[in-house]
C-alpha positions as CSV (number, residue, x, y, z in Angstrom):
1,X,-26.9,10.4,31.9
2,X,-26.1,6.7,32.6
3,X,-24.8,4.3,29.8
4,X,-26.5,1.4,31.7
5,X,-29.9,2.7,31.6
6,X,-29.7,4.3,28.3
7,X,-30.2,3.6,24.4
8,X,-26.6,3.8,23.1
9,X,-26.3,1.1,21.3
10,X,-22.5,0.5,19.7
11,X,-21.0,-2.0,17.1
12,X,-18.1,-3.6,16.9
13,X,-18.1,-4.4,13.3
14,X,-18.3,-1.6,9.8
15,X,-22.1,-1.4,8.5
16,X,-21.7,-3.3,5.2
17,X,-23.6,-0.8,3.8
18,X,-22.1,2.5,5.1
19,X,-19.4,3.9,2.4
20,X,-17.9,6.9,4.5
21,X,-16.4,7.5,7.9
22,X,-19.1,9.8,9.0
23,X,-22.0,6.7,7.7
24,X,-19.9,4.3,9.6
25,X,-19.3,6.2,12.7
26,X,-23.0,7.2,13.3
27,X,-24.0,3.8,13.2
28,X,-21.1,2.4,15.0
29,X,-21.6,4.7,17.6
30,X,-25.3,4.2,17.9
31,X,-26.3,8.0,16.6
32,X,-28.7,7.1,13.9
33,X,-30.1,4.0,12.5
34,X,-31.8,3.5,9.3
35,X,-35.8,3.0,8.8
36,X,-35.4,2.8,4.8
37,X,-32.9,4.2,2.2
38,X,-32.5,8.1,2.6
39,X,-34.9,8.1,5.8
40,X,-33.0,7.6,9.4
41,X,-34.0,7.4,13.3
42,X,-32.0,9.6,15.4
43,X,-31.6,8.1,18.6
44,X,-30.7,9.8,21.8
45,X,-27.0,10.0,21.6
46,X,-27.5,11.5,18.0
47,X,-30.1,13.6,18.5
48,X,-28.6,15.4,21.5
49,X,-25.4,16.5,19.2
50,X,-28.2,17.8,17.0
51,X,-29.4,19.8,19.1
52,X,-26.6,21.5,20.3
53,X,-26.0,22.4,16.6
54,X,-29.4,23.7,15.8
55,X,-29.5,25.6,19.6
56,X,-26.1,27.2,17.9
57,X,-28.1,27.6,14.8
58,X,-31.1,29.3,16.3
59,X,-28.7,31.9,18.4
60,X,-27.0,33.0,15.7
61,X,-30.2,33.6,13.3
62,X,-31.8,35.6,16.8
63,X,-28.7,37.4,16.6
64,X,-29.2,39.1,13.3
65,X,-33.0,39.6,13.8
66,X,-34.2,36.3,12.8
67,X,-37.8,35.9,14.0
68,X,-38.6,32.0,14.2
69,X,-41.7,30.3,12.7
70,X,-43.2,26.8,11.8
71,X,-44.2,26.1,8.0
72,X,-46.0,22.9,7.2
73,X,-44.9,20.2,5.6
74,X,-47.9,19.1,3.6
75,X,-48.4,22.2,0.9
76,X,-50.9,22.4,-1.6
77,X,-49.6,21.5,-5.1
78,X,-51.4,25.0,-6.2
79,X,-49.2,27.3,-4.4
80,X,-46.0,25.2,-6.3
81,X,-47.8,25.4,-10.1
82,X,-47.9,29.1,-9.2
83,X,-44.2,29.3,-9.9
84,X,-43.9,26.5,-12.1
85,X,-41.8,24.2,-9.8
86,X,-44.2,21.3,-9.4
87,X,-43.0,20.8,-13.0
88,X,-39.3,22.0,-12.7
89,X,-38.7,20.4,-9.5
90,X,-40.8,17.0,-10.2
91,X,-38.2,14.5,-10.1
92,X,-37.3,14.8,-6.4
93,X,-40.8,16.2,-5.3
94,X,-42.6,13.5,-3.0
95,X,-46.3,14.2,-4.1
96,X,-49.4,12.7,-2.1
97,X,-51.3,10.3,-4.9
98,X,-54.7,10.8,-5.3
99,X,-54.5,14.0,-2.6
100,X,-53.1,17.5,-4.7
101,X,-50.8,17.6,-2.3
102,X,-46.9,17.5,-2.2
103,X,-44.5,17.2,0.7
104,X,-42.5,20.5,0.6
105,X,-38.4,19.9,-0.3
106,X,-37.9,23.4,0.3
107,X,-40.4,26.4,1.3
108,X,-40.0,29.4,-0.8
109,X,-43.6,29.0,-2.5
110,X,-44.9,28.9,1.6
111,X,-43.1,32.1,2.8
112,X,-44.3,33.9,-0.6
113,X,-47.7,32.9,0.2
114,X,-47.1,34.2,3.8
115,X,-45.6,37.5,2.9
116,X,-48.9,38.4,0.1
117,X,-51.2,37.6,2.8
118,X,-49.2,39.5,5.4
119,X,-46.7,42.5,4.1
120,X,-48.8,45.4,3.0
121,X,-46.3,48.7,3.2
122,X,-42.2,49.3,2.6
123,X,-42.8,50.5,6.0
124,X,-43.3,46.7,6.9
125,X,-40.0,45.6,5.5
126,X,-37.1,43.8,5.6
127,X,-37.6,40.6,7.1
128,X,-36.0,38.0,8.4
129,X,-37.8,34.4,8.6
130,X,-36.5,31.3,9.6
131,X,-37.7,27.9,10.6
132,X,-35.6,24.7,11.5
133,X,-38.0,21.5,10.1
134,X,-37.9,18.5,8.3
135,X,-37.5,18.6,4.2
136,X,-38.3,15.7,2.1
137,X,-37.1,15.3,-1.2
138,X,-37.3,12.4,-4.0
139,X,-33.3,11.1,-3.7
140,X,-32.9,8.6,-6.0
141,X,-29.7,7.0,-4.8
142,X,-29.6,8.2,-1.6
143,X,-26.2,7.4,0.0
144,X,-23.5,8.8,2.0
145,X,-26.0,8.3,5.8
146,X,-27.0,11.9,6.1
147,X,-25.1,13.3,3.6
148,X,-27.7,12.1,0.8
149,X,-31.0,11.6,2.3
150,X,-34.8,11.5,1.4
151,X,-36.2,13.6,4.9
152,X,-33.5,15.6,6.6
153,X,-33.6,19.1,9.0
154,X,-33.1,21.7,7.7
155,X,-32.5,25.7,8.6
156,X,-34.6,27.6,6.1
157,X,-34.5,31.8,6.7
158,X,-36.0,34.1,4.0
159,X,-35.1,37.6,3.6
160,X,-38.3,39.8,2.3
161,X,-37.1,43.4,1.2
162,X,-38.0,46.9,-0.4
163,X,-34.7,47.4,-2.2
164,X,-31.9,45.8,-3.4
165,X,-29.6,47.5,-0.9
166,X,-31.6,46.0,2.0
167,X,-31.6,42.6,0.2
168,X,-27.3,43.6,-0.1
169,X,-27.4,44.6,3.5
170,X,-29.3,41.0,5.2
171,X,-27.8,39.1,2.5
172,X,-24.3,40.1,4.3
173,X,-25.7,39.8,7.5
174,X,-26.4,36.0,6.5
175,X,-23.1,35.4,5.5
176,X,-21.8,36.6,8.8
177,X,-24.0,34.6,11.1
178,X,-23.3,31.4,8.6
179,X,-19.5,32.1,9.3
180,X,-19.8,32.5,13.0
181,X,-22.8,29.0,12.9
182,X,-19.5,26.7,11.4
183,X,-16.9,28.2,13.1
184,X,-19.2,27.9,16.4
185,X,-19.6,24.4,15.5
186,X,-15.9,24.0,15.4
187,X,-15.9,23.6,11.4
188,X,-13.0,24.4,8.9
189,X,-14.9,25.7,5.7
190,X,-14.2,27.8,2.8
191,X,-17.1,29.9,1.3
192,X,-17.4,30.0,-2.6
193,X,-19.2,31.2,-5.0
194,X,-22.1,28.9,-6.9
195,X,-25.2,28.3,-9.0
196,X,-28.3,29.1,-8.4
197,X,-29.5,25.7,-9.9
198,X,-33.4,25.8,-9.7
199,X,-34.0,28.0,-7.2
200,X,-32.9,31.0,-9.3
201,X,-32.1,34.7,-8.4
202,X,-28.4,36.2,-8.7
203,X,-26.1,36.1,-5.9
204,X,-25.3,32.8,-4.7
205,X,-22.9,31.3,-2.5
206,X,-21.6,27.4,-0.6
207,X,-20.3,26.8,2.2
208,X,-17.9,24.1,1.9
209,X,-16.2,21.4,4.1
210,X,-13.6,20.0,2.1
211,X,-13.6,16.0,2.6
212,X,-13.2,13.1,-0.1
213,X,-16.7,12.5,1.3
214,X,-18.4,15.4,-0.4
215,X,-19.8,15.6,-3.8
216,X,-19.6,18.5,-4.8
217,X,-16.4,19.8,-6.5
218,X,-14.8,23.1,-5.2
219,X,-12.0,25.0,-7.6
220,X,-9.9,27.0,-5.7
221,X,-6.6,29.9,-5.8
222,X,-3.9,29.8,-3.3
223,X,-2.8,32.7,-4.3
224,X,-5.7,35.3,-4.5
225,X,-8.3,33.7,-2.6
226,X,-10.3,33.0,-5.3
227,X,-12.7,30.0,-4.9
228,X,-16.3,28.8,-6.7
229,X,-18.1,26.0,-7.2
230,X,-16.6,23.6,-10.4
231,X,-20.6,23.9,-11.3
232,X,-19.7,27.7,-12.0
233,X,-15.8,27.7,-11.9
234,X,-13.7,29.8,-14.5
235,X,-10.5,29.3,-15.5
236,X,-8.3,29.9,-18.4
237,X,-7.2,27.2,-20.3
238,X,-3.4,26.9,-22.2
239,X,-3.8,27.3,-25.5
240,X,-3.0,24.6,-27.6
241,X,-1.0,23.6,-31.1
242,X,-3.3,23.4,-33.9
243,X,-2.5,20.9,-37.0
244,X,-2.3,22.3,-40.2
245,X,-5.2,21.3,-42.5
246,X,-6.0,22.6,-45.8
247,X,-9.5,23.3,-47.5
248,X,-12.5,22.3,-46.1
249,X,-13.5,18.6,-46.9
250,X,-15.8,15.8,-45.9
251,X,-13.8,12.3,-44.3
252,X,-14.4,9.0,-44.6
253,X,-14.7,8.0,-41.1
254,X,-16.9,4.5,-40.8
255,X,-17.9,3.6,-36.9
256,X,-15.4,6.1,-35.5
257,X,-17.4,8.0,-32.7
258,X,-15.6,9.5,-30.2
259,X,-13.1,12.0,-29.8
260,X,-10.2,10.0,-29.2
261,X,-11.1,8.2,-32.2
262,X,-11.6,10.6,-34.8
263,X,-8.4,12.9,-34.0
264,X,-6.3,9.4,-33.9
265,X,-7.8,8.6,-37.5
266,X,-7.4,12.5,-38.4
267,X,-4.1,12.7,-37.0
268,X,-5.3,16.0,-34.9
269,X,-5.2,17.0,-31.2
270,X,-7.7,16.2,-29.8
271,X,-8.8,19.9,-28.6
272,X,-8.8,20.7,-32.5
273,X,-11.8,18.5,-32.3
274,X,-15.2,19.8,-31.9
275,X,-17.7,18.2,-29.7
276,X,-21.1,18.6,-30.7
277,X,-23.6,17.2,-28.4
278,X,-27.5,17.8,-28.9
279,X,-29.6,18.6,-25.8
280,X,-33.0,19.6,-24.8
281,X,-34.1,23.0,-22.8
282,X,-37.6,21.1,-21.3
283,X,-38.5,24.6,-20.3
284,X,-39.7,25.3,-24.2
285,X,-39.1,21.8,-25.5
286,X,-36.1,23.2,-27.3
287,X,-33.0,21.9,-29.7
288,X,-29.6,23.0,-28.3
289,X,-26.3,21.8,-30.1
290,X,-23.4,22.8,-28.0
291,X,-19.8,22.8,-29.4
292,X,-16.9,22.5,-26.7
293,X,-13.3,21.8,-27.1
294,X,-12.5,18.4,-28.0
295,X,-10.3,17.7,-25.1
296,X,-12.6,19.8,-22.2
297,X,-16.3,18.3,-20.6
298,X,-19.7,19.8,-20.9
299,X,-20.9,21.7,-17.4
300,X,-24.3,20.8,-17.2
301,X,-25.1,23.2,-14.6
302,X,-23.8,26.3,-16.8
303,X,-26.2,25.1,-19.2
304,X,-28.4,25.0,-17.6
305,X,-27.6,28.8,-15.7
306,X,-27.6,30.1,-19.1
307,X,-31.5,28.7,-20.8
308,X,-32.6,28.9,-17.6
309,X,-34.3,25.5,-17.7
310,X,-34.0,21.9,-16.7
311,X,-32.1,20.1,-19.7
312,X,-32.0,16.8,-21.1
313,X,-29.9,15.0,-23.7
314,X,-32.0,14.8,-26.9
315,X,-32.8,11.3,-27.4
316,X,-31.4,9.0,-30.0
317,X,-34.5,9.3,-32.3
318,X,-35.0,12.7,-32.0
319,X,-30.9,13.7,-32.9
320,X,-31.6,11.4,-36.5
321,X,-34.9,13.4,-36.9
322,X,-33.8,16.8,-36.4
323,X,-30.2,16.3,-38.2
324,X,-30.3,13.3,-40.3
325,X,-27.4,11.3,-38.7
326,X,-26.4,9.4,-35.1
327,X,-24.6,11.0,-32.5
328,X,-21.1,11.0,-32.9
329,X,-21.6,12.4,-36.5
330,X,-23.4,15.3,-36.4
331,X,-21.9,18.8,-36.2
332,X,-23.3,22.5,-36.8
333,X,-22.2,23.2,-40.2
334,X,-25.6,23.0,-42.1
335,X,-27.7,22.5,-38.9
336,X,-31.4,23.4,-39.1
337,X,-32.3,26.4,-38.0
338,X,-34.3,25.5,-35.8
339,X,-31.8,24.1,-33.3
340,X,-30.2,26.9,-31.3
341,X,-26.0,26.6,-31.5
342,X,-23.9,27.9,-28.5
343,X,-20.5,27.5,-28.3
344,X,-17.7,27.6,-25.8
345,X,-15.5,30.4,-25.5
346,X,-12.6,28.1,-24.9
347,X,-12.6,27.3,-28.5
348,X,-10.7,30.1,-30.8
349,X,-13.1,31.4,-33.3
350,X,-10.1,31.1,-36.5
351,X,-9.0,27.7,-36.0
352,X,-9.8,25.3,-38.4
353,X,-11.5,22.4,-36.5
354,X,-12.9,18.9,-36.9
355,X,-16.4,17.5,-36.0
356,X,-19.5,15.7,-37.4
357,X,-20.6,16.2,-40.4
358,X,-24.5,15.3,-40.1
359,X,-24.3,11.9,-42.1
360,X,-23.4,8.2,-40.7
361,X,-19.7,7.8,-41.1
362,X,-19.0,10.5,-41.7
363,X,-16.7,14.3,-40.3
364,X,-15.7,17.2,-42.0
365,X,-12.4,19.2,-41.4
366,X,-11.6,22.6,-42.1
367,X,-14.4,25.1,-40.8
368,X,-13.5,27.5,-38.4
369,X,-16.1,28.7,-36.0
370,X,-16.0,32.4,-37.6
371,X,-18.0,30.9,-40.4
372,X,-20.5,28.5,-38.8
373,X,-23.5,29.5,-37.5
374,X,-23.3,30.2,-34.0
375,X,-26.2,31.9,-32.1
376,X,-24.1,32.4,-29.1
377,X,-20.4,31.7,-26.7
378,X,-20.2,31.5,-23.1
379,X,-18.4,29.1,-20.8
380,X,-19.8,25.4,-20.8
381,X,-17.4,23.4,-19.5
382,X,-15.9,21.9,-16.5
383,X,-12.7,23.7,-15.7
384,X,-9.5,21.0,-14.6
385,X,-6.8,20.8,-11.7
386,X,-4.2,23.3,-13.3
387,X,-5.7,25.7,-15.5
388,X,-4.7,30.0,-14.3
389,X,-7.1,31.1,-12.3
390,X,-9.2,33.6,-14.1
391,X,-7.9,36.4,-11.1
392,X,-4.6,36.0,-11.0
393,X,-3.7,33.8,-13.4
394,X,-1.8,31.3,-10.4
395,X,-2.6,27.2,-11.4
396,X,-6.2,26.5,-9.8
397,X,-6.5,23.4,-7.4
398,X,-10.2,21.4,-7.4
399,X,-11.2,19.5,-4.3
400,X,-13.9,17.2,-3.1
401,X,-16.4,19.5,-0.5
402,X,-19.5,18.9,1.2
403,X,-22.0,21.6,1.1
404,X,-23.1,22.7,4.4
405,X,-24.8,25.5,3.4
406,X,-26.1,27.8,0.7
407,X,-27.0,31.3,0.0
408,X,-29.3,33.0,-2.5
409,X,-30.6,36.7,-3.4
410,X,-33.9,35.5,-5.3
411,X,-34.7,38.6,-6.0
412,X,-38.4,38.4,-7.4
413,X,-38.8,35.8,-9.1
414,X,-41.1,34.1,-6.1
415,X,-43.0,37.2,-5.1
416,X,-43.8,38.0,-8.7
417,X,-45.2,34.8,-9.9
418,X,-47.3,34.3,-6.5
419,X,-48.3,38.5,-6.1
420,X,-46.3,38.8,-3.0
421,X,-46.3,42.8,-3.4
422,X,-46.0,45.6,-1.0
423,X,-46.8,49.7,-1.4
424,X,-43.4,51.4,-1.9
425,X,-43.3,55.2,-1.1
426,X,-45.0,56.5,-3.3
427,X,-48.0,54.6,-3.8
428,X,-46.8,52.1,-6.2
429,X,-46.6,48.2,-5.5
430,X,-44.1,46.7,-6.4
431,X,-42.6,42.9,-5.7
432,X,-41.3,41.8,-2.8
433,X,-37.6,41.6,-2.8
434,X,-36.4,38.3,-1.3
435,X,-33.0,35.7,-0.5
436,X,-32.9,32.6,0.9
437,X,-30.4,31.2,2.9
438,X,-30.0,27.0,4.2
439,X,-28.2,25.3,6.4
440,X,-28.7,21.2,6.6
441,X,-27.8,20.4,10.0
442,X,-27.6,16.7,9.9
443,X,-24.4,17.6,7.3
444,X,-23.0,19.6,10.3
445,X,-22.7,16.4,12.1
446,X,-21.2,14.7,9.6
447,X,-18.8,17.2,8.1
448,X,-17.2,17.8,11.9
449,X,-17.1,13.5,12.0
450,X,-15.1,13.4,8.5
451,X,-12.8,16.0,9.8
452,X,-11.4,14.8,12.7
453,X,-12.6,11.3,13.7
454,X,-9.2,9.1,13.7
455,X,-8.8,5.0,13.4
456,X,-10.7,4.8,17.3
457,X,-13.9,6.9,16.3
458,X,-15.5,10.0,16.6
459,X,-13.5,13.3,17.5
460,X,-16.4,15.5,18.5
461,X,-15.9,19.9,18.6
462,X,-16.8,20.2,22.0
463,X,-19.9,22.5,21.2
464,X,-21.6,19.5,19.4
465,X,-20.8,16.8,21.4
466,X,-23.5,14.7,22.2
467,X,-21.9,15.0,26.0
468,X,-18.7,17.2,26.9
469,X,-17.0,14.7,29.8
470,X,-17.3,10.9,30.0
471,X,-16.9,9.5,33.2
472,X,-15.3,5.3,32.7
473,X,-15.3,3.8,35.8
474,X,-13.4,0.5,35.0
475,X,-15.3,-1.9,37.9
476,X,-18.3,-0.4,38.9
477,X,-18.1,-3.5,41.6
478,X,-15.5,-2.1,43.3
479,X,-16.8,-0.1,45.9
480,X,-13.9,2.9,45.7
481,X,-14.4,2.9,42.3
482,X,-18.2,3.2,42.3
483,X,-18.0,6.2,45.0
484,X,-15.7,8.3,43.2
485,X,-17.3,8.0,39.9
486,X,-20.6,9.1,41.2
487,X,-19.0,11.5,43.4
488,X,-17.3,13.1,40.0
489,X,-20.3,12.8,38.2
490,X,-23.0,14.6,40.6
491,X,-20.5,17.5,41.3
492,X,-19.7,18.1,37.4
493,X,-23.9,18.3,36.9
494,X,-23.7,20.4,39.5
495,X,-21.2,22.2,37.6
496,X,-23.8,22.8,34.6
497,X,-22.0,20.0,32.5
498,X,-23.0,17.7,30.2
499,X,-21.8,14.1,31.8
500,X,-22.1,10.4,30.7
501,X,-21.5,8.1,33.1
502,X,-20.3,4.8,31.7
503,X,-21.9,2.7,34.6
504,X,-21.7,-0.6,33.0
505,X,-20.1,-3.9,34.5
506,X,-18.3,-4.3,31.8
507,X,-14.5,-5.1,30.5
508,X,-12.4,-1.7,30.8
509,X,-11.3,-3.2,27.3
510,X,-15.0,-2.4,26.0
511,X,-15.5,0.6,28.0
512,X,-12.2,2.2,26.3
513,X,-13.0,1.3,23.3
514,X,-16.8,2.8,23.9
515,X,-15.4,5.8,24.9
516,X,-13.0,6.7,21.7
517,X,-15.7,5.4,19.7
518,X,-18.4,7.9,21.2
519,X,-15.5,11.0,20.7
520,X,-16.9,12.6,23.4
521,X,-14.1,15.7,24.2
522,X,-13.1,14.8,28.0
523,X,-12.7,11.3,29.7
524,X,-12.4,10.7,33.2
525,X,-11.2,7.4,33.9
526,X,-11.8,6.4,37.5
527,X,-9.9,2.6,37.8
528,X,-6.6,1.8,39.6
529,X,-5.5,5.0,40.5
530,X,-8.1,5.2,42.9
531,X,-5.7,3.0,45.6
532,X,-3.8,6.2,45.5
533,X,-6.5,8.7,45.4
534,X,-6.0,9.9,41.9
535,X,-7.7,9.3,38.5
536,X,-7.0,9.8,34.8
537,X,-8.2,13.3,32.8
538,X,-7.7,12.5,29.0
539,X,-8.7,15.3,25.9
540,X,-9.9,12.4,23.4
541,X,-8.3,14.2,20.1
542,X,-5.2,13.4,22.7
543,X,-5.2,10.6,24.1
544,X,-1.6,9.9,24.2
545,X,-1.2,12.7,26.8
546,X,-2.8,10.9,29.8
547,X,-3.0,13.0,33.2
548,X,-2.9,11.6,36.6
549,X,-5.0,13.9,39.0
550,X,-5.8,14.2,42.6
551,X,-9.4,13.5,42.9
552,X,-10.5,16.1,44.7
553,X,-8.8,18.5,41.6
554,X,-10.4,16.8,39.1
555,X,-13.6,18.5,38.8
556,X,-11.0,22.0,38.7
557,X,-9.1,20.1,35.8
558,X,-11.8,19.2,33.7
559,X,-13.4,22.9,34.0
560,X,-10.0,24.2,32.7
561,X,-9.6,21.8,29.9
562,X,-13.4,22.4,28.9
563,X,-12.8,26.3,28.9
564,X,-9.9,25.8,27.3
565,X,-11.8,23.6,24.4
566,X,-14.7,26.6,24.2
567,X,-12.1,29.1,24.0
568,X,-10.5,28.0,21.1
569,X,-13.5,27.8,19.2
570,X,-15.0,31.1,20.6
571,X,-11.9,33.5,19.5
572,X,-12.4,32.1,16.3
573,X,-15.7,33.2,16.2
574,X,-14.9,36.7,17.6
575,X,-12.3,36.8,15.2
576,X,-15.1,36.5,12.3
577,X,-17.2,39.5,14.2
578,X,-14.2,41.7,14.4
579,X,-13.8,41.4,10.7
580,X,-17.1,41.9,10.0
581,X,-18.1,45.3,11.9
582,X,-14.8,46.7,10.1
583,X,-16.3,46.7,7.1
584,X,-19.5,48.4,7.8
């Protein structure tokens, strides 16, 4: 491909807009361009890097016995009620007005309808299906380029099985080809454990790229290895010095809300407090007062794992109605019965705490949760930077991540709802097993940009790269110069490689700075060295170490140094398959 005659079209300046290094770059460097908030345009340079992830993608899935399929877009809104998600989901669903259609985020409710229609027998099963295809989903602050978008690509696979050891067995296999996908794509990830969220089931895990650009929030030990998702994260918190207070009474405490007000005016830690905060489950439209350590933050997520249900906090009006005082004075001693209590196990059940005592201005000190009415304890909070990991006991670390990818044994919970059965053995039908397992590819782009672009631009793995060698030829009008580029460029096609030949007339200034900015793995720079029959070979995570080289060696040099690039990624990969067939 020719620079001159193609769309690549660079900036010199930052996108006011863009907030990352991967949003800038992309733009910069003429990948994408943006239509309207969440919704992009890949343009030829972009594209092409996509596809060499999702040609990575779509090896890897054959490998395992993925058979490939199409699923629309457009679904009926029926197939969605049948599960319940048009309601659980509605806040990010796109739906058709007027038309009882929806735009499908994900396609679970699609394959289920499949597999009823088309799985008869245990004979028939397992399955592997998986589709690569645009998602839309309802983004409300979509930022980030296409880290946070409104229509992305996505790789979708559903498992469908008999038993729950087949559902072990492809659930593995996932894993492995996800391993060998990032590590093909010349990633450095960690794999952790994480919710479910919405989608339900049991087993679930991320794939994480760690990067101040992410937003998710990965906990993880040094020591043992262990490593989840801060939405499910344990740990074990130090236990702290309680003040001495005697008898149970009910304070005086006039527009003191918070926390860090009321153990100031109590002269308490603050972890002897006890947060009480009133939510919703919208699932049944129920009351939920959860009491945390004064000192620790509510997990939402966990919460929500546990009434497995959307929540929301209980509005303003409806805390006064159901217990007679604001928030920030309400607690659980004398609560209605009608509001469920859970508590976190962080708290210890004999120490005397502080917290709202259901009436305006005022808190009551002295209960201990042994004698309050507590329906249930769990863990409902968000664990810190620090605390023993819940393994080992060695201090935890927490870091920023992008997900890249997610993994879920479902289970039945789709094939139930939708009567997606099959005839086991002996007669009897039963419910289709099922896991599902995604991959967003456009966050494979931008994951490998946040890794290792530097201050010039893009640093591309080489088995992404939108090309593998550029070829700068620094005045195309000098007729020398002009020769030996093309001369370079027809022999490495020839070669089977992926070329760009920067035939522009302009500056070498422009063209350098083109070229870094681009990231593409290999320059050839064909300029001055030319009087003495040589040109530059440059790797561009390198560029320091320049190489002068015969021109008639160059073609040998740059099919060493491109080996040498898929190499390193390759025995990584091997590395991950070794590993793998020793454990079976």
């Amino acid at each position: 491909m020719r620079v001159n005659k193609s769309l690549i079209p660079t900036l010199k300046e930052e996108p006011s807009d863009a907030e990352v290094t991967s949003h800038k770059l992309m733009i910069r460097a003429g990948l994408i361009r943006q239509l309207s908030a969440g919704i992009y345009t890949f343009l030829p340079f972009g594209w092409r890097a996509m596809l060499k992830a999702i040609n990575i993608i779509r090896q890897e899935m054959n490998a395992i016995g993925g058979q490939e399929l199409l699923m629309p877009s457009l679904n009926p809104t029926e197939l969605w009620h049948e599960t319940g998600r048009d309601q659980d989901m509605k806040d990010i669903l796109f739906s058709i007005k007027d038309r009882d259609f929806l735009l499908a985020p994900t396609h679970e409710e699609i394959i289920s309808d499949v597999a009823r229609r088309e799985i008869r027998s245990f004979r028939e099963l397992p399955q592997i299906w998986y589709q690569i295809q645009t998602k839309f989903r309802y983004e409300p602050r979509p930022r980030f380029g296409l880290l946070r978008c409104r229509e992305f690509i996505m790789k979708d696979s559903y498992t469908l099985c008999a038993t729950q050891e087949q559902l072990d067995e492809l659930y593995n296999l996932h894993e492995y080809a996800y391993r060998r996908i990032f590590t093909r794509c010349g990633l450095k990830y960690v794999v952790v454990g994480a919710s479910s969220g919405m989608m339900g089931g049991s087993g679930s895990q991320e794939f994480m790229v760690p990067s101040e650009a992410g937003e998710d929030r990965t906990a993880f030990c040094e020591k043992c290895g262990y490593a989840a998702n801060t939405e499910i994260a344990q740990g074990i918190l130090e236990p702290f010095e309680p003040a001495e207070i005697m008898g149970k009474k009910k304070v005086h405490t006039p527009n003191l809300r918070t926390v860090e007000e009321v153990s100031e005016f109590l002269k308490i830690p603050r972890a002897q407090m006890l947060k009480s905060l009133l939510y919703v489950a919208e699932k049944d439209d129920l009351p939920v007062m959860i009491l945390i350590r004064g000192d620790q933050q509510l997990n939402e997520e966990k919460l929500v794992q546990y009434l497995k249900s959307p929540i929301r906090p209980a509005h303003p009006e409806e805390v006064q109605q159901w217990l007679g005082a604001p928030a920030g004075f309400i607690g659980p001693v004398n609560a209605p019965d009608s509001i469920k209590i859970l508590a976190d196990k962080s708290y210890p059940v004999d120490v005397p705490f502080a917290t709202g005592a259901n009436e305006k201005d005022y808190h009551i000190i002295g209960y201990t949760l042994s004698e309050t009415k507590v329906d249930d304890t769990g863990d409902f909070r968000i664990i810190n930077e620090g605390e023993k990991c819940v393994e080992c006991g060695n201090p935890l670390k927490v870091r920023v991540t992008i997900e890249i990818g997610h993994i879920f044994k479902l289970g039945t919970k789709y094939s139930e709802s939708m009567g997606a059965l099959f005839q086991d053995s002996e007669g009897a039908q039963k419910p289709i097993i099922m896991g599902s397992y995604g991959i967003g590819v456009g966050r494979i782009l931008s994951s490998a940009i946040e890794l290792f672009a530097d201050e010039s631009g893009i640093v591309w793995p080489i088995t992404i790269a939108p090309f593998e060698v550029i070829i700068t030829a620094l005045d195309i009008t000098n007729d020398k110069i002009k020769e030996v580029a093309e001369k370079l460029y027809n022999k490495l096609l020839s070669e089977g490689m992926d070329v760009l030949l920067d035939d522009r007339d302009e500056r070498a200034g422009v063209k350098f700075k083109d070229a870094d900015l681009w990231g593409i793995p290999i320059r050839i720079t064909v300029g001055k060295l030319t009087a003495e029959d040589k040109v530059e070979v440059v790797l561009r995570r390198d560029t320091a170490n320049r190489m002068a080289v015969d021109i008639e060696m160059a073609v040998a040099k740059v099919k060493e140094l491109r080996l040498m690039l898929y190499n390193e990624i390759e025995s990584s990969a091997k590395k991950i398959e070794v590993k793998n067939l020793s454990k079976k």
